[in-house]
C-alpha positions in Angstrom: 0.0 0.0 0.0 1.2 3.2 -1.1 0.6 6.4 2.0 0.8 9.6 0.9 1.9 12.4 3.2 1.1 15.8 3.7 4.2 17.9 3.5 3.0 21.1 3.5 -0.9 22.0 4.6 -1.5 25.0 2.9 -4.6 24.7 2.2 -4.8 25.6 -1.3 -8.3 26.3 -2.9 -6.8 24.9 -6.5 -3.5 23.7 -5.9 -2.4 22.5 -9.7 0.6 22.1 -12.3 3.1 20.7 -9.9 6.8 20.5 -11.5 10.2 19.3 -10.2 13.7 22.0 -10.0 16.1 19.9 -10.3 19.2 22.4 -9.1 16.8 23.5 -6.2 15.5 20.0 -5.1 12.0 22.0 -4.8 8.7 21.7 -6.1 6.9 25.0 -8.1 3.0 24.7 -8.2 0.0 26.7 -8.3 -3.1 27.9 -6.5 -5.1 29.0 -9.3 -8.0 30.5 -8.0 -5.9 32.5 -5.3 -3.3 33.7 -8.2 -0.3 32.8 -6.1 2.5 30.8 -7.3 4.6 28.2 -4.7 7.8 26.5 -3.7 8.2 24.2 -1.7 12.1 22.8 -1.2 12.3 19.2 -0.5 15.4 19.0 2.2 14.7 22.2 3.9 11.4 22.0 4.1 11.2 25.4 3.5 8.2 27.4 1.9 7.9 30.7 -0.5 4.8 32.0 -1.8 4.5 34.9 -4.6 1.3 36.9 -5.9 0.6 36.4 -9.4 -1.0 39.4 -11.5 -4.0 36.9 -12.3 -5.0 33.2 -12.5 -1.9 31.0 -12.8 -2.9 28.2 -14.8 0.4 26.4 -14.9 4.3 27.1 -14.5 6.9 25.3 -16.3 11.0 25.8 -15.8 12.8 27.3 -18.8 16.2 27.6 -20.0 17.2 30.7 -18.8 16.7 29.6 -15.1 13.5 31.4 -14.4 10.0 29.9 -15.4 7.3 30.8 -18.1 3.0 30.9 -16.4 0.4 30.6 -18.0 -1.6 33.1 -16.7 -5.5 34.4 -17.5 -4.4 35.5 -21.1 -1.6 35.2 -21.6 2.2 33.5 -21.3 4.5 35.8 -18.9 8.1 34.7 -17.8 8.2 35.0 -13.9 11.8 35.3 -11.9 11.2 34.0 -8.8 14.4 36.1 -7.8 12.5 38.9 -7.8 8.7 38.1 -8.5 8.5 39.5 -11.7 6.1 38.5 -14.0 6.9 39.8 -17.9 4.6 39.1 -20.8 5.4 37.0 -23.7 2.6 36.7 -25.4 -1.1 37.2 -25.5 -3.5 34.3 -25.8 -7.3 34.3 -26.7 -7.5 37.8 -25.6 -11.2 37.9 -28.0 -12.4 35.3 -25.6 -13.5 36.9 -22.3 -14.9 33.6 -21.0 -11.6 31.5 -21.3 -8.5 31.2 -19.1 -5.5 29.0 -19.2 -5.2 25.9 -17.8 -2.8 22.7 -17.6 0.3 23.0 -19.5 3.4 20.3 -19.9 6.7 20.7 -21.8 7.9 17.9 -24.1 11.0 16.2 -24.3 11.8 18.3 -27.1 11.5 21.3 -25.0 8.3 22.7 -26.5 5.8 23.7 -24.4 1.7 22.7 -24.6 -0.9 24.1 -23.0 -4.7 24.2 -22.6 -7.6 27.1 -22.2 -10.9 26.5 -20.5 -14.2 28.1 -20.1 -13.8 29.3 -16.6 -17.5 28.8 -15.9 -17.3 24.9 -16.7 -20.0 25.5 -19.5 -19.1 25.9 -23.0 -16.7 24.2 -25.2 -14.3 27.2 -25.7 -11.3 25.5 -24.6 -8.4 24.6 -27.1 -5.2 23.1 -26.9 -2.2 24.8 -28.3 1.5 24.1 -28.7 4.7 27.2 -28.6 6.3 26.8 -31.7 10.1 27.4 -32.9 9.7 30.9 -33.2 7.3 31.5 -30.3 3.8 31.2 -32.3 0.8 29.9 -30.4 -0.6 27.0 -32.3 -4.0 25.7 -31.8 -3.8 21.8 -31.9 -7.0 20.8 -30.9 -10.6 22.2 -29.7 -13.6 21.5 -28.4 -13.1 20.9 -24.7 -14.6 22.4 -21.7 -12.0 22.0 -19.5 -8.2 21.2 -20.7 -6.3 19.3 -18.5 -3.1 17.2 -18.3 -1.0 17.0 -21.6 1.5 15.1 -21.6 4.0 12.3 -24.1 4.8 8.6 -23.6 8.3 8.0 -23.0 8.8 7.0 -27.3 7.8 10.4 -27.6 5.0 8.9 -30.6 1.7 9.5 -28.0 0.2 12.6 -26.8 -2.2 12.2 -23.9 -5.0 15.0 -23.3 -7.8 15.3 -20.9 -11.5 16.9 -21.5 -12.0 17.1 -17.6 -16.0 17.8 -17.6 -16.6 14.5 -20.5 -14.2 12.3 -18.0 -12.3 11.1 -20.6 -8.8 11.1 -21.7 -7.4 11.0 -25.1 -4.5 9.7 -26.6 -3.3 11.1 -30.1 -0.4 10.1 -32.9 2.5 12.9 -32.7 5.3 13.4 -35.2 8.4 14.7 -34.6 7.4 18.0 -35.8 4.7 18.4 -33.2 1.7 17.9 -35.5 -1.5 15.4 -34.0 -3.8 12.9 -35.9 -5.3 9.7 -35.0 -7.4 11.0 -31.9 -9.0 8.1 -30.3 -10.6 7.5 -26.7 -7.7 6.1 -24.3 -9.3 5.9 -21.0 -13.1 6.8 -19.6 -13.3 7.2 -16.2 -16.7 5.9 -14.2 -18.7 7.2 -11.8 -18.2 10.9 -10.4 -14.7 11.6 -10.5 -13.2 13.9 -13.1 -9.4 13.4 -14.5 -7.3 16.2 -13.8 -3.9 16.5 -14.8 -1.2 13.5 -15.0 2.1 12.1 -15.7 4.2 9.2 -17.0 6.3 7.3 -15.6 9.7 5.2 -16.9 7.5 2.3 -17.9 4.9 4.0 -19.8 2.3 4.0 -17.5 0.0 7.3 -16.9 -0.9 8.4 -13.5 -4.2 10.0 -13.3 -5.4 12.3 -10.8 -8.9 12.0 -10.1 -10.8 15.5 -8.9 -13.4 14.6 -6.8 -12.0 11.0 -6.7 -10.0 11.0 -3.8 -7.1 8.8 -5.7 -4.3 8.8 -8.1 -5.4 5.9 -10.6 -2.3 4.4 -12.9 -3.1 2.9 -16.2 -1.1 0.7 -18.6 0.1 1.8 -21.7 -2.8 -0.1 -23.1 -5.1 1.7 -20.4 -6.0 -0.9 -18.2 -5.9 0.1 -14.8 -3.2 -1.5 -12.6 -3.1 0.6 -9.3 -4.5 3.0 -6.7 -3.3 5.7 -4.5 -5.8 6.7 -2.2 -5.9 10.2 -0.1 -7.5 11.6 2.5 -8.6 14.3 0.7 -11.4 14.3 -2.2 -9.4 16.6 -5.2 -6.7 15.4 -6.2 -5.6 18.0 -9.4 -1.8 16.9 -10.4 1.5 15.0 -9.6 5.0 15.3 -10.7 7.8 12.6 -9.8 10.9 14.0 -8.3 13.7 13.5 -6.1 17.5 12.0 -6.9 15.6 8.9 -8.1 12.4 10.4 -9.5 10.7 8.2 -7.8 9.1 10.7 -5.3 5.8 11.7 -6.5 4.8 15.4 -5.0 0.8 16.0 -5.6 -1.7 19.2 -5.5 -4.6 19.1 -4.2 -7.5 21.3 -4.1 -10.8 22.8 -1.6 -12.4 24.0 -4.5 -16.2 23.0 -4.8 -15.9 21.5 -1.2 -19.1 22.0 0.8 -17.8 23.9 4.3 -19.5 20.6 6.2 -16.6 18.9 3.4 -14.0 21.6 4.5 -14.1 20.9 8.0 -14.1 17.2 7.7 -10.9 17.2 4.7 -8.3 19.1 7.1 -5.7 18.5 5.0 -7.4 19.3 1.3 -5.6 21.5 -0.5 -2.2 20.5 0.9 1.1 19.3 -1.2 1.3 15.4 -0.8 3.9 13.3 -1.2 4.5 9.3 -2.0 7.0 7.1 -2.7 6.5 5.1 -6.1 7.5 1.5 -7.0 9.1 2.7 -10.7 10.7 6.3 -11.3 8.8 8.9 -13.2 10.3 10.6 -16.2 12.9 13.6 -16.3 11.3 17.2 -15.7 11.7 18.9 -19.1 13.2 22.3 -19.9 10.8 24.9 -22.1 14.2 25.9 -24.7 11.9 26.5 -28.1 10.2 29.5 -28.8 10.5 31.4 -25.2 10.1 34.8 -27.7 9.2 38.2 -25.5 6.4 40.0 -27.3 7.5 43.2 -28.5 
């Protein structure tokens, strides 16, 4: 049996988009809805919090040493030296309703993300890829809610999430970054939504369910092969780290948590941590198209 622990309580309302500093041995996430970004460093133990101008949808590590957010509308580079955030570029400014959401870099070092209808409602959402020379490519649409992109180890298999339809997909990807073959990978039951995710060494995808109270891993044939359970309902995103990468650090969320629920989950919203039985995959670097609007 796998036992998460809480390392650090904070209580976040939507903890997300995890990712693991190497050179630091610390953990950068999110807390979306309270437009703060965090770090957490794993043999210290010790915490820093920064405001973020708006919504933080994800932060990823790029090669200049500082980071690149996705926030509300747009891509910004933030310095956690001095808790600058600078634009890069604009995204879907002409849709008021959307926001950014999940993003992932490849082992190329581009960088994909996702935008959302922030109501939950409409299918607004898009998926879109940096390219070479900073361009925003739209990949895919149709989704609600965009979570979890991410590659299989061979680099041939894009995984994507459509939160509100439960169901993640798994597409064909060339080495030039284009999709096709979009097919149905896994469909999760009951009431529990898939949030973001990650692969490990073998292949295999771990799924973190919102409103689930687990971490489900699948094969890379999607059959489901094991279970993390926490004492907490949302679980939103993991990222494997440590020497070994084989410490997996999870965000969780309050969000949509009755207060009766708030009371009872004391530890929702909290960074988590677990040991796994394989290691995860390298964290990748953003080092293609990180362009500063001008």
């Amino acid at each position: 049996m796998i036992s998460p622990e809480c390392i650090w309580p904070l209580g976040a309302e939507l903890g997300e988009g995890p990712v693991w500093s190497t050179g630091e041995k610390a953990v950068y996430f999110v807390d979306i809805k309270r437009k703060q970004v965090h770090r957490y460093a794993t043999e210290t133990r010790e915490t820093m919090t920064w405001p973020a101008p708006s919504e933080p949808g994800f932060i990823v590590p790029a090669d200049d040493g500082a980071f690149v957010c996705g926030l509300r509308k747009g891509l910004y580079r933030f310095d956690p030296r001095t808790g600058a955030f600078d634009k890069l570029k604009d995204v879907e400014r002409d849709v008021a309703v959307n926001r950014l959401n999940d993003g992932f870099v490849d082992p190329q070092g581009y960088l994909w993300f996702g935008s959302m209808d922030d109501e939950e409602k409409a299918p607004t959402g898009a998926l879109y890829r940096v390219s070479e020379r900073g361009e925003i490519e739209r990949r895919d649409d149709g989704y609600v809610i965009t979570n979890g992109p991410t590659t299989s180890p061979d680099r041939r298999t894009l995984y994507h999430t459509d939160t509100l339809a439960q169901t993640i997909y798994a597409f064909d990807l060339d080495e030039h970054g284009a999709l096709s073959n979009k097919r149905t990978f896994i469909k999760v039951q009951g009431t529990a939504h898939p949030d973001g995710m990650a692969v490990d060494a073998e292949g295999c995808l771990w799924v973190a369910l919102f409103g689930g109270g687990c971490i489900e891993r699948y094969s890379s044939e999607g059959t489901q092969i094991d279970t993390v359970a926490f004492p907490c309902s949302n679980i939103t995103k993991l990222v494997f780290g440590g020497d070994d990468l084989r410490t997996a650090y999870v965000t969780t969320a309050l969000k949509g948590l009755s207060p009766a629920r708030r009371e009872r989950e004391t530890l929702g919203g909290g960074l988590f941590a677990f040991r796994s039985p394989v290691p995860g995959l390298p964290q990748n670097v953003m080092t293609r198209g990180l362009v500063r609007e001008r």
